[in-house]
Wavefront OBJ file of the C-alpha trace (Angstrom):
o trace
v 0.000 0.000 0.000
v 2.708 2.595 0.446
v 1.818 5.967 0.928
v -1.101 5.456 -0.978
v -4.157 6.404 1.301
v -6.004 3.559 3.352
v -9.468 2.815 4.825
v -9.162 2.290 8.176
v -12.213 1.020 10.550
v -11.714 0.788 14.354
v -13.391 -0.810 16.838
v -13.768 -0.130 20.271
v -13.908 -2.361 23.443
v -16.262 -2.877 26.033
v -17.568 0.003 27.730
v -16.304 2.948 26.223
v -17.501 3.920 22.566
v -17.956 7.047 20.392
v -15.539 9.484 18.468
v -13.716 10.774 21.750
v -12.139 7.585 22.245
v -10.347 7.395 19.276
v -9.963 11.063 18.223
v -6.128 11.834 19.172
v -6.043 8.399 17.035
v -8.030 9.578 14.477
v -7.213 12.890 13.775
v -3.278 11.766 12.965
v -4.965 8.766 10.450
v -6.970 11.843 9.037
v -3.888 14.537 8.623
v -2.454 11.725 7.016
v -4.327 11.525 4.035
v -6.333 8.636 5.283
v -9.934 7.434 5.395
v -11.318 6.710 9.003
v -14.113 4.984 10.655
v -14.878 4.703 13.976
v -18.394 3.550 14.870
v -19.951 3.059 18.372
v -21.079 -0.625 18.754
v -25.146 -0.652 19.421
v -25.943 -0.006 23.102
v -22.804 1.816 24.018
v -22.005 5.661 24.281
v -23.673 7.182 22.246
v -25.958 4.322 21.417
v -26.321 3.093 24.897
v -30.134 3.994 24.275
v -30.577 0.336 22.176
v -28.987 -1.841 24.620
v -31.948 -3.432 25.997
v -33.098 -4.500 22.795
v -30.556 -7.805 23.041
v -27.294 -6.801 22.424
v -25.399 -9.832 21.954
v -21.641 -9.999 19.724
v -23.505 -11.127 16.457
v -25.205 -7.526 17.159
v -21.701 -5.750 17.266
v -20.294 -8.153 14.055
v -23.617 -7.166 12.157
v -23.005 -3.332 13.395
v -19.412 -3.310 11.576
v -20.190 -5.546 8.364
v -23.259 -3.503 7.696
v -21.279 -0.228 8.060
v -18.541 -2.038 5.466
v -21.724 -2.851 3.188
v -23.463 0.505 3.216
v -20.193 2.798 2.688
v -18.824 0.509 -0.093
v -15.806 -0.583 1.755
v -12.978 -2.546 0.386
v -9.130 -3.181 0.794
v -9.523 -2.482 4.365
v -7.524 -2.071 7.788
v -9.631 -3.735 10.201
v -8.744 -2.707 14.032
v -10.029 -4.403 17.150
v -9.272 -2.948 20.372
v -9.979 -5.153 23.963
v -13.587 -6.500 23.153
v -13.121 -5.244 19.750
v -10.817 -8.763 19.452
v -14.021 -10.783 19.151
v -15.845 -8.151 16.933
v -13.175 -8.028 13.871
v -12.755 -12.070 14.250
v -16.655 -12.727 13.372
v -16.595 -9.915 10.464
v -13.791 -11.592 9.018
v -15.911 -14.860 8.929
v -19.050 -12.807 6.968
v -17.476 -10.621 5.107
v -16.273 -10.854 1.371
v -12.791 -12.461 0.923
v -10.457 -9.375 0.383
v -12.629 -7.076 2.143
v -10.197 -6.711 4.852
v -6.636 -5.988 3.581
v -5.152 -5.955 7.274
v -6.448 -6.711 10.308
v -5.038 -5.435 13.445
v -5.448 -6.765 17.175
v -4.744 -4.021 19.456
v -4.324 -5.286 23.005
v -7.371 -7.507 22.168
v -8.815 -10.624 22.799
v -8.036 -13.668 20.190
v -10.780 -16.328 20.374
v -10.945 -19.711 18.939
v -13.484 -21.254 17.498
v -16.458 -22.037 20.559
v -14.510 -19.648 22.717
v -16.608 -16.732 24.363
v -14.776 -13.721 26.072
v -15.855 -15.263 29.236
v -14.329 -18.410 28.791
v -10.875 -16.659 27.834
v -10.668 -13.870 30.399
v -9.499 -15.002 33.405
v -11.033 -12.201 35.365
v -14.694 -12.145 33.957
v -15.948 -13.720 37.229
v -14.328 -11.448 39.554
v -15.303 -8.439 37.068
v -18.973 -8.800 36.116
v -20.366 -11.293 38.938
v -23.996 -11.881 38.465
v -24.548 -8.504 36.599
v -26.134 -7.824 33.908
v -25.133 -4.748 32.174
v -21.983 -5.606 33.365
v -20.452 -2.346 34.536
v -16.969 -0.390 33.735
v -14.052 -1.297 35.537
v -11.988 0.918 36.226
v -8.505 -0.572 36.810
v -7.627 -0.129 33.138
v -6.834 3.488 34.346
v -4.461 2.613 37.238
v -3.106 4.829 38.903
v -3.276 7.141 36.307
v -6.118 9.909 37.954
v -6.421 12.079 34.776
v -7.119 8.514 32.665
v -9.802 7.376 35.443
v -11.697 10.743 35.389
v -11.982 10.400 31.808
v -13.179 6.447 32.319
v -15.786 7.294 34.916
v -17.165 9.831 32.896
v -17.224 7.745 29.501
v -18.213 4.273 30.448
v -21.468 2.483 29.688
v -22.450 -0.441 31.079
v -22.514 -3.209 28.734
v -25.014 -6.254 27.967
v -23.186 -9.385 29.559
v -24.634 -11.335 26.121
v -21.714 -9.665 24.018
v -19.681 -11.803 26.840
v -20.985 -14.864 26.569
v -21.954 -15.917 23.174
v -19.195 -18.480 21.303
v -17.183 -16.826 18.464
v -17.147 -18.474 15.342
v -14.057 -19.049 13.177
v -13.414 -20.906 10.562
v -10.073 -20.137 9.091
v -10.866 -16.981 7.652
v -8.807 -14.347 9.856
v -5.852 -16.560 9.345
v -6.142 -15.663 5.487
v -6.126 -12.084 5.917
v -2.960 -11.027 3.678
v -1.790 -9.211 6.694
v -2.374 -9.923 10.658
v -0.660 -7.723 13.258
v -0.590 -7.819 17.114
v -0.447 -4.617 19.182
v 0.873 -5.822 23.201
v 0.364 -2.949 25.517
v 2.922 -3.269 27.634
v 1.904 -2.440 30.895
v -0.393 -5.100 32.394
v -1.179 -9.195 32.142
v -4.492 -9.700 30.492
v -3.968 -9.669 27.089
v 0.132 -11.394 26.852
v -1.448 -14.729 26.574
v -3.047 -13.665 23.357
v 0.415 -12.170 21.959
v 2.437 -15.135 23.029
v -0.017 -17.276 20.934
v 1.030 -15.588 17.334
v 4.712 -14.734 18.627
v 6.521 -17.715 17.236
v 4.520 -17.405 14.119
v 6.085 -15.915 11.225
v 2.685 -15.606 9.249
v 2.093 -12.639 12.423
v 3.432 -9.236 12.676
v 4.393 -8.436 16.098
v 4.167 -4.697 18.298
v 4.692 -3.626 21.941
v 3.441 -0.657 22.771
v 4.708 1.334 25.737
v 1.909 1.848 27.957
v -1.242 0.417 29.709
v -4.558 -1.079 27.816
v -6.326 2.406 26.793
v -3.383 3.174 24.470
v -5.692 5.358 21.887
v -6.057 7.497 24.934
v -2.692 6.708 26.847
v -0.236 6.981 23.709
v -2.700 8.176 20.371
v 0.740 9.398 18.237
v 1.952 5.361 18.705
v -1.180 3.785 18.327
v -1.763 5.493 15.186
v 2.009 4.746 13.980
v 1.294 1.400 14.781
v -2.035 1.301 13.150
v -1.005 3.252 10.089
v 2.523 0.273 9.438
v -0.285 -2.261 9.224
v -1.499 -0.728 6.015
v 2.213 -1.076 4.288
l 1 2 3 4 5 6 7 8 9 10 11 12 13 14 15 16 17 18 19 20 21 22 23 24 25 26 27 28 29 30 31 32 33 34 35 36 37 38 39 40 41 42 43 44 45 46 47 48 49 50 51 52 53 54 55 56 57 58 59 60 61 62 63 64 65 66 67 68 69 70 71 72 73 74 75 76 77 78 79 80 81 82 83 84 85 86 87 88 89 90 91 92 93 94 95 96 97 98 99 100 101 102 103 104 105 106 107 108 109 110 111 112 113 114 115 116 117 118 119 120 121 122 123 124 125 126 127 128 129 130 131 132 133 134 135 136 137 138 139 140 141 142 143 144 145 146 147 148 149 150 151 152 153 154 155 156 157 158 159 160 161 162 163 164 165 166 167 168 169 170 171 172 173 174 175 176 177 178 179 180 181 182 183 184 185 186 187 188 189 190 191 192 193 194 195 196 197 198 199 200 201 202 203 204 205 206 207 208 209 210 211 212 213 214 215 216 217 218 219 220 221 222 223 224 225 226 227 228 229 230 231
């Protein structure tokens, strides 16, 4: 692709959605030349009014293919962030076969086929309990006070459905032409996922310097990172 412009889509985690997450991300991606989506997943932020209308993953897959379908999208850089993991694998199951040029997992989950983000996340007991919207955490923010004002103001609980239904892949992710994974480096939740693709060659690898919120933590980074996955 070389410094030919790309289509980049990105999708948010759990709990926090809308253009604010992503705009110190965004706006570099723009300046650049490049072409930038970044939806909110139904029945978060700004949609948060449609989450009792069951929300479930296949929702959030159907919320991303159908925004690929209705703006014509093609040859694109598909980013997952956290939750977002789970998201980009389904729409790489539905969607055309060269749809997505690159996909990207940034700090993100990395199901198998059957797996839920339940069954993979060793914490999703202690986190979510018996609740249902499952609430934000806030320990993504750490001791960081500045992050965790902007967290607590942001967050939207989300429907524990999008946590429990079984992804399903079939093989097509592993044909995307190019697969990256983005480590944050600060904290243990997500290393299992990058040690899985590590060893493999058919994987590009990144480390990021900071904790899991690294559109907000480190945007200029993130959006390096995001932007090599198009070349």
């Amino acid at each position: 692709m070389g410094d030919r412009a790309a289509t980049f889509v990105l999708v948010h985690g759990a709990w926090w959605a809308g253009d604010w997450l992503w705009g110190g991300v965004t706006d570099r991606l723009r300046s650049a030349g490049h072409r930038v989506y970044a939806p909110a997943l139904t029945g978060l932020g700004p949609r948060e009014h449609l989450a009792p209308y069951g929300v479930n993953l296949s929702t959030h897959i159907l919320d991303v293919i159908n925004l690929i379908k209705w703006e014509g999208l093609t040859d694109i850089v598909l980013v997952g962030h956290s939750y977002g993991g789970m998201v980009i694998s389904g729409v790489a199951e539905k969607v055309p076969e060269g749809t997505i040029r690159s996909i990207v997992y940034l700090d993100a989950f990395l199901p198998e086929n059957g797996e839920s983000l339940a069954s993979i996340a060793d914490n999703f007991k202690d986190l979510a309990g018996d609740l249902d919207p499952v609430p934000p955490p806030l320990f993504f923010a750490g001791e960081n006070k500045a992050l965790r004002a902007i967290l607590e103001k942001g967050g939207t609980p989300h429907p524990r459905a999008c946590f429990e239904e079984a992804a399903s892949i079939n093989g097509a992710r592993d044909r995307v032409p190019v697969k990256t994974y983005v480590l944050a480096e600060i904290g243990e939740v997500f290393k299992p996922f990058y040690a899985k693709v590590k060893d493999d060659p058919s994987w590009r690898k990144e480390v990021i310097g900071c904790a899991h919120m690294t559109m907000l933590e480190a945007p200029e980074e993130t959006a390096e990172i995001i932007m090599r996955a198009a070349m």
